[in-house]
C-alpha positions in Angstrom: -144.9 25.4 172.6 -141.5 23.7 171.3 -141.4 21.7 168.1 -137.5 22.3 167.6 -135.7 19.2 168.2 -132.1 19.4 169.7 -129.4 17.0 168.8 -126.9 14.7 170.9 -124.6 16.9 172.8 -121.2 17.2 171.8 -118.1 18.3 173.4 -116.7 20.4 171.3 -113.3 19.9 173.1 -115.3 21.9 176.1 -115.5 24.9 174.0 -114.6 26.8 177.6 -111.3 25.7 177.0 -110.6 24.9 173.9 -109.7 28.7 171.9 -107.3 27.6 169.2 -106.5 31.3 169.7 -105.1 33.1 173.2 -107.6 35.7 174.2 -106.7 39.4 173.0 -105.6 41.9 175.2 -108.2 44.6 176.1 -106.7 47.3 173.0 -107.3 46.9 169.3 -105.1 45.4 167.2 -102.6 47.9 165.2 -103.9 46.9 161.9 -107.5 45.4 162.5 -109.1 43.8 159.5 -111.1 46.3 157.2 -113.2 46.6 154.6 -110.4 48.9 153.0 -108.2 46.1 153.6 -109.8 43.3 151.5 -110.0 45.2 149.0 -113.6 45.8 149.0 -115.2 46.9 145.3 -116.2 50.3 144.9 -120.3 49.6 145.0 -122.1 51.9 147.8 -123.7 49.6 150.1 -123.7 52.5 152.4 -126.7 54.5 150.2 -128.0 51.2 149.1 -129.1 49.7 152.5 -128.7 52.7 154.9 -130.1 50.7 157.9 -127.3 48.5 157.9 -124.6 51.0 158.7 -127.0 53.0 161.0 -126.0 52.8 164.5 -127.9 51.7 167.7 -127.4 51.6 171.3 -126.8 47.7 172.6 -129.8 46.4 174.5 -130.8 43.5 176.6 -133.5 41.4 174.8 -134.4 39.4 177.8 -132.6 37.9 180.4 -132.1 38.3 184.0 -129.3 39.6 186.1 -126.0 39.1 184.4 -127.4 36.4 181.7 -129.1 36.8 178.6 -129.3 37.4 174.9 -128.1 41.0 173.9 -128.3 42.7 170.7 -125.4 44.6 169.5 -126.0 45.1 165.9 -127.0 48.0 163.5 -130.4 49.3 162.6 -130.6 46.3 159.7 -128.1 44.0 160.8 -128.7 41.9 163.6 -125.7 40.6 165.7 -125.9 39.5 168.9 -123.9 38.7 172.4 -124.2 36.1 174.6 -122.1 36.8 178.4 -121.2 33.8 180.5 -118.9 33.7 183.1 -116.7 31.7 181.7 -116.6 34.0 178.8 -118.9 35.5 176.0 -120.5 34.4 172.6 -121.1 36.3 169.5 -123.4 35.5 166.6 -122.4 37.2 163.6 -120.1 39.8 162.5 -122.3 42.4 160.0 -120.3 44.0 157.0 -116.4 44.3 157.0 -115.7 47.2 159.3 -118.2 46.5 162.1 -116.5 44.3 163.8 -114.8 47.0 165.7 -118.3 48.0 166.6 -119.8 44.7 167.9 -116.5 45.3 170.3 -117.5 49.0 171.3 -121.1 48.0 171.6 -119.9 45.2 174.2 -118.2 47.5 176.7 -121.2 49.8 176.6 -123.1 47.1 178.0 -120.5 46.5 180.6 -118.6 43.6 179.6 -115.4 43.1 178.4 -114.8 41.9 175.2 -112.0 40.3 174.9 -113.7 37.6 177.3 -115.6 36.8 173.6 -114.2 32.8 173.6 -116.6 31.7 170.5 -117.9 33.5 167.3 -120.4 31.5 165.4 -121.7 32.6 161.8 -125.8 32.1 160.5 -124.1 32.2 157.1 -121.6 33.4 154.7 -123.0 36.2 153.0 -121.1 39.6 153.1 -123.7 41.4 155.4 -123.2 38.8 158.2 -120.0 37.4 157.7 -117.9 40.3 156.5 -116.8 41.8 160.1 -116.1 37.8 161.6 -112.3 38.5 160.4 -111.9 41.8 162.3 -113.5 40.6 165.3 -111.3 37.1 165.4 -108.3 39.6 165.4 -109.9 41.9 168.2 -110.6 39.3 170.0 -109.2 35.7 169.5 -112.0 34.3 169.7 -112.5 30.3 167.9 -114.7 30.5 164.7 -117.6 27.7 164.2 -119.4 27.2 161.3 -121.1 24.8 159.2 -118.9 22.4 156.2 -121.7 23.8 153.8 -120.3 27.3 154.5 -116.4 26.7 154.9 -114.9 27.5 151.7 -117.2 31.3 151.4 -116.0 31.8 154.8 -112.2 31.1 154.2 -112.5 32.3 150.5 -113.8 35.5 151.0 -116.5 34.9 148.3 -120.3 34.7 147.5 -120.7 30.8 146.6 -121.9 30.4 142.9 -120.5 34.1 142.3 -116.8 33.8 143.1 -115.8 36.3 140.0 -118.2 39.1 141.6 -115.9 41.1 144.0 -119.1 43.4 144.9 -120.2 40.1 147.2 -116.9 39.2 148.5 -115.8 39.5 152.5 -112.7 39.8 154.0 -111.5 36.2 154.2 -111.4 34.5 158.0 -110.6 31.3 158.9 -113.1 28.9 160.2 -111.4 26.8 163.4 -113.9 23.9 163.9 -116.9 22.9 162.0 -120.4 21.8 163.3 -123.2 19.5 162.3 -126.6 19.2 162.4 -128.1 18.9 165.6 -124.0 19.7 167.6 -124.3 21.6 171.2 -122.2 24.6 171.3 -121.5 24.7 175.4 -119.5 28.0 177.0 -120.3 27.5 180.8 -124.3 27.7 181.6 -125.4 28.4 177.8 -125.9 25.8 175.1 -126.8 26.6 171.8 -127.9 23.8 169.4 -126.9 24.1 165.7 -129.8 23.3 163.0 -128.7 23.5 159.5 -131.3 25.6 157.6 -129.5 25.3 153.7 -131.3 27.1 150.7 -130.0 30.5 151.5 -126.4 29.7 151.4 -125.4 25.8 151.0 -124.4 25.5 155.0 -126.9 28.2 156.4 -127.2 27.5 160.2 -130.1 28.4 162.8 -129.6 28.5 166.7 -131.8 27.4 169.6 -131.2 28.2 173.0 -133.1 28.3 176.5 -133.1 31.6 178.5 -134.7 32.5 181.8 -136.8 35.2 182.1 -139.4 36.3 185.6 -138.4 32.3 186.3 -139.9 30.7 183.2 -138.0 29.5 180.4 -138.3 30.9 176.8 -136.7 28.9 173.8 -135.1 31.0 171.8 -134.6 30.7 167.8 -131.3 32.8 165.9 -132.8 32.0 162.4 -130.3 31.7 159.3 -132.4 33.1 156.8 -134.7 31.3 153.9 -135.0 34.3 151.3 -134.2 34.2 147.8 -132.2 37.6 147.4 -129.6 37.5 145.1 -129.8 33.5 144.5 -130.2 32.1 141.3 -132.0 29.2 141.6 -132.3 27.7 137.7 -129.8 28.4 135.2 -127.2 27.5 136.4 -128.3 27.8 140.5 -126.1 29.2 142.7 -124.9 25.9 143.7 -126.2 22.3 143.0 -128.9 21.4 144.5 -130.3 24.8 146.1 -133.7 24.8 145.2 -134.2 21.3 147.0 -132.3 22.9 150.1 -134.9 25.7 150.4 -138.0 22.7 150.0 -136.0 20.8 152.9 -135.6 23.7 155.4 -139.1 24.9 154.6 -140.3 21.1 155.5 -137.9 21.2 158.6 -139.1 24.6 159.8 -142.8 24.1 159.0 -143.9 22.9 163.0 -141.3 25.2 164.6 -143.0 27.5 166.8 -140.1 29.0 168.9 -140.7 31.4 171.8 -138.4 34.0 171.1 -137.8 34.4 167.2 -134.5 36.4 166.1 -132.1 36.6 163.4 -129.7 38.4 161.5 -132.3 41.1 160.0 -134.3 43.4 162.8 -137.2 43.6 159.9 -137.4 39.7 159.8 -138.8 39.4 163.3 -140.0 42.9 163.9 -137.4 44.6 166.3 -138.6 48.0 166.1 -142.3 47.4 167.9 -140.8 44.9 169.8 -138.0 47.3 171.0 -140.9 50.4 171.9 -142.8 47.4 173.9 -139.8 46.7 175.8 -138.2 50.5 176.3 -142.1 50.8 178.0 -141.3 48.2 181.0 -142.5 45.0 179.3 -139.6 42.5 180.0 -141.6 39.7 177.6 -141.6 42.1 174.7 -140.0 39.6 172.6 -142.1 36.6 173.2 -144.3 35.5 170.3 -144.5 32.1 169.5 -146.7 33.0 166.6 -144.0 35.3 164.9 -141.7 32.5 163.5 -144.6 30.4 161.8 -145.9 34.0 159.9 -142.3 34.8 158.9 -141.3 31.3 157.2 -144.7 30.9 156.1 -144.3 34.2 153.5 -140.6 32.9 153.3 -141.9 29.6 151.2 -144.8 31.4 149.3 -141.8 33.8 148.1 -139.4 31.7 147.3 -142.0 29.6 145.4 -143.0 32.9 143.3 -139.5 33.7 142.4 -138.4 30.0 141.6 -141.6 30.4 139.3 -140.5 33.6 137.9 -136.7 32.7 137.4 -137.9 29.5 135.5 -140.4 31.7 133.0 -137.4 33.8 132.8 -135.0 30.8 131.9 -137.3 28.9 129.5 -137.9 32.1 127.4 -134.0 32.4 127.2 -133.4 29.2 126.2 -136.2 29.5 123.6 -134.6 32.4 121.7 
């Protein structure tokens, strides 16, 4: 059952044709863009979330033939590829560094990336956003991403903590923006933007259709709607956060997508799903009850920790 409601297509200048960028030849650039080379801080992320830098082998998560939605992230970072004749999409970079891999993990699936024409963020947060710059040089590819999520992106910072080079990402230039409800087009494939803010001021979901045994599955790419390292009182992390969160939580409430994914495997259980499909089930994804339990827990935690934070706050300001 489908609840999501897509917006007016838009051109996009075409999209297919429009790379700001000439596509890159099939070898790596001589100096590709690295953590090392941003000057990342010296904090382990490596021991501190293991899964993210723990590698995978690239899979199909449904599709037929030569279409579909592939996954070629990490065992905690989800990143994913979309092929099309007319050239390939990415969603998502994971940390600085691993853009290198989304490339390797492309030619183990058989394609060729430096067909990737468009790289489109969920949001600009370091685990998702920091290997975007390396993988715009690899492949010259056009970036899209949301106004709200512009200046992190291009910055290299975590909005609302700017002076805390532990959350910063190698800088990368967005080339367009898009807007609530805009139709990303690259041949056969649409994907519809919905703007999802609370996690990061211009945090954006994706919807698209795929075929799979002749039906159609709508598929969500879901942002994120967790609190993490967000302050939300005192001061927020930006103006107006807490109200973003109550508005995508409104937004999201009826959703009830066929396919739910994002940008962290433990979000819409990848692992069972994964086993079910390795065993011969080609529907393995398909739950349309999996997105409703996931932002359901999403707004009774963000409720506990705005809660908490303001206890926290009040007693501050007390003293």
């Amino acid at each position: 059952m489908r609840t999501i409601k897509n917006g007016l297509i838009v051109g996009i200048c075409g999209l297919a044709a429009c790379a700001m960028v000439a596509p890159a030849e099939n070898t790596a650039p001589v100096t590709p863009v690295t953590a090392s080379s941003a000057e990342a801080p010296d904090l382990d992320f490596q021991k501190l979330y293991q899964t993210w830098f723990e590698n995978i082998e690239p899979f199909r998560v449904i599709g037929e033939g030569q279409r579909g939605i592939y996954f070629v992230g990490t065992r905690g970072l989800g990143m994913f590829f979309i092929p099309t004749a007319q050239g390939h999409i990415v969603i998502d970079g994971g940390m600085p560094g691993q853009g290198k891999q989304v490339w390797d993990n492309i030619i183990k699936l058989g394609y060729d990336p430096a067909d990737v024409k468009i790289l489109l963020n969920s949001h600009a947060h370091l685990d998702h956003s920091g290997g975007l710059a390396e993988l715009k040089q690899l492949t010259g590819a056009t970036l899209l991403a949301s106004e709200g999520d512009r200046s992190a992106l291009e910055g290299g910072f975590y909005l609302g903590s700017e002076d805390d080079d532990s959350m910063g990402a190698p800088p990368v230039k967005v080339d367009q923006i898009i807007a609530d409800g805009d139709v990303v087009t690259l041949g056969p494939v649409s994907l519809t933007a919905h703007l999802t803010p609370g996690h990061t001021r211009g945090c954006t979901s994706w919807t698209m259709d795929v075929r799979q045994g002749g039906e159609t599955y709508q598929t969500l790419f879901f942002c994120s709607a967790s609190v993490a390292a967000n302050r939300l009182v005192g001061p927020p992390q930006y103006p107006g956060i807490a109200a973003d969160y109550r508005k995508t939580f409104a937004i999201t409430r009826d959703w009830k997508p066929d396919i739910f994914l994002s940008n962290h495997p433990e979000f819409f259980g990848m692992a069972e799903k994964q086993e079910k499909l390795a065993a011969g089930d080609p529907l393995a994804f398909v739950d349309d009850s999996g997105f409703p339990r996931f932002i359901g827990k999403m707004e009774l935690w963000f409720e506990a920790a705005l809660e908490k934070q303001m206890l926290k706050y009040n007693a501050i300001m007390k003293d």
